[in-house]
N, C-alpha and C positions, 0 to 999 in steps of 0.2 A: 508743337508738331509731334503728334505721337507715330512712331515709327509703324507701316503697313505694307513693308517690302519683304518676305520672305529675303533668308540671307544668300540662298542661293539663286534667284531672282535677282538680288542686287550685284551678286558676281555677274551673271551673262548680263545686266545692262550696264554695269562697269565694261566689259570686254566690250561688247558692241559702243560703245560710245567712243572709245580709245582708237576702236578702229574704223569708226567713220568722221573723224577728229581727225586722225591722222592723214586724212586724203588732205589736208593742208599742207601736207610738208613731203606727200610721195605722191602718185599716181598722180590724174587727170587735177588741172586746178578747174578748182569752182566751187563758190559759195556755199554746195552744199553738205559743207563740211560741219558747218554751221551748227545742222541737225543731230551731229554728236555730240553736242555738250546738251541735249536735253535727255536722253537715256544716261549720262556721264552724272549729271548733277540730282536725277533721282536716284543714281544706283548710292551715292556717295552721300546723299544724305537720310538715304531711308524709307523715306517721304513724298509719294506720290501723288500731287491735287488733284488730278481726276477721280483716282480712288476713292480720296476724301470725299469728295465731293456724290460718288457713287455709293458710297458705303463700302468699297471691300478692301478687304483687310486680307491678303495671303500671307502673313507671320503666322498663320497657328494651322498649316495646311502642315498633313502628318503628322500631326499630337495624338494623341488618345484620348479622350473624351471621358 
């Protein structure tokens, strides 16, 4: 799995996951708490299948050419 998450990309879907993750354990209970461990588990490993799958790759977004 070759890494296709820009690293700041994987900061805001690290935050966004943590914080719809934690509707588990604060605010309104329901399920769909669920739905932050999937921004949670691409932001932490890098690796985004649909990307893959798309071809894109934002790691080399702001380089110079």
């Amino acid at each position: 799995m070759k890494k296709n998450i820009h690293n700041i990309e994987r900061i805001v879907r690290v935050a966004l996951g943590l914080t719809l993750t934690s509707m588990a354990f604060v605010g309104p209970e329901s399920p769909w708490f669920l739905i932050g461990l999937v921004p949670l588990a691409t932001g932490a490993l890098g690796w985004c299948p649909p990307y893959a799958m798309l071809g894109i790759n934002t790691c080399n977004l702001g380089k110079a050419k």
